[in-house]
N, C-alpha and C positions, 0 to 999 in steps of 0.2 A: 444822436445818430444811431440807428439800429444794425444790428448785426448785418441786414439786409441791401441795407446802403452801402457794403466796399464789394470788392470785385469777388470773385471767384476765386482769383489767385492769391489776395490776401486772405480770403476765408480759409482756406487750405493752407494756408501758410501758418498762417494762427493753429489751427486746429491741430498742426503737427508739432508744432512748435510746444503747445500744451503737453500734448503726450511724451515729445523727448522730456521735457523737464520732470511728469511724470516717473519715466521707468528711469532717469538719475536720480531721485528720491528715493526709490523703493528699492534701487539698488544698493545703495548706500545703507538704508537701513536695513535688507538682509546680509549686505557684506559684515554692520554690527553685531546683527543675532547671530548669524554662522561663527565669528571670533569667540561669542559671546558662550555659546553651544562647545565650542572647542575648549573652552578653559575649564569648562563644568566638568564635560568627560575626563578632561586628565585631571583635575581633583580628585572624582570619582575611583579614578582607576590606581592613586598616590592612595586615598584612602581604602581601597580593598586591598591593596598590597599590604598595608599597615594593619589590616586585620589576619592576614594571613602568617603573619610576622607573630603578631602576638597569643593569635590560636595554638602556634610553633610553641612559641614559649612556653605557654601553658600548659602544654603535652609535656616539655620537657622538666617544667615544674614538678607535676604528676610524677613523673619518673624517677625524678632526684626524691621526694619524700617516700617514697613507696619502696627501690631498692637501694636508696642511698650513694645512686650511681651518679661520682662528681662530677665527672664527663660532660655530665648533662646541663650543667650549673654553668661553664664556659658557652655552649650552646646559646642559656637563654641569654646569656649577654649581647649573642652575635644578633638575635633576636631582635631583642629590646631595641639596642642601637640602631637594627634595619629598619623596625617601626618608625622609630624615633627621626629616621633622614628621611622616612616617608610623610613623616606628619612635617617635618622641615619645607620639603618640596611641594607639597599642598599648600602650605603662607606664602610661597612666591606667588602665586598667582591672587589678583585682585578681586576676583571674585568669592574668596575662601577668607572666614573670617571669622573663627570659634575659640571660645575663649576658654572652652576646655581643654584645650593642646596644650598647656601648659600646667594642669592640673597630669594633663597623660604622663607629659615627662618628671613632673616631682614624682608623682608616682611608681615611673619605672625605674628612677633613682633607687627608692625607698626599698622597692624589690632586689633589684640589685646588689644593696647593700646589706638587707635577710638574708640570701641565699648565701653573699659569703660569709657571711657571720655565720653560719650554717654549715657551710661547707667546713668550715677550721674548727 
């Protein structure tokens, strides 16, 4: 039986019918991309915080070796550890998933640890 053999009103019935199922498909699949787009940004924005953190520190590094001013050694602490709950906040989400984050933190240990050895 051809498309042409039912009525009018099942043609149109049909034919709407296809397009609702249609735009529930494509909504569903932009309502995942937009989630999908919304986690990326806030990684993005967990990891520019975290660079801005430890660009901090690093100025305050500069500063401690250059006038030997200790002040600045408590500083990159507050730093380090601000990066550090940024790179924290970036792993909750499941689209974030680098396995250098944990080379960053032994590393900012290891800093941490110089500077007060440094410091005394």
């Amino acid at each position: 039986m051809s498309l042409r053999d039912y009525s009018i009103r099942l043609r149109l019935i049909i034919g709407f019918s296809i397009m609702v199922v249609a735009v529930i498909i494509i909504g569903i699949i932009s309502n995942n991309s937009l989630s999908k787009t919304k986690q990326i940004v806030n990684v993005s924005n967990h990891l520019e915080e975290t660079q801005i953190s430890l660009l901090n520190a690093r100025l305050k590094v500069t500063y401690f070796m250059m006038y030997g001013d200790t002040e600045n050694v408590n500083q990159v602490n507050q730093y380090i550890e601000l990066a550090l709950s940024h790179v924290d906040s970036s792993q909750l989400y499941s689209i974030y998933n680098d396995q250098r984050s944990e080379f960053l933190k032994n590393t900012s240990s290891n800093i941490i640890m110089i500077l007060i050895s440094m410091q005394n």
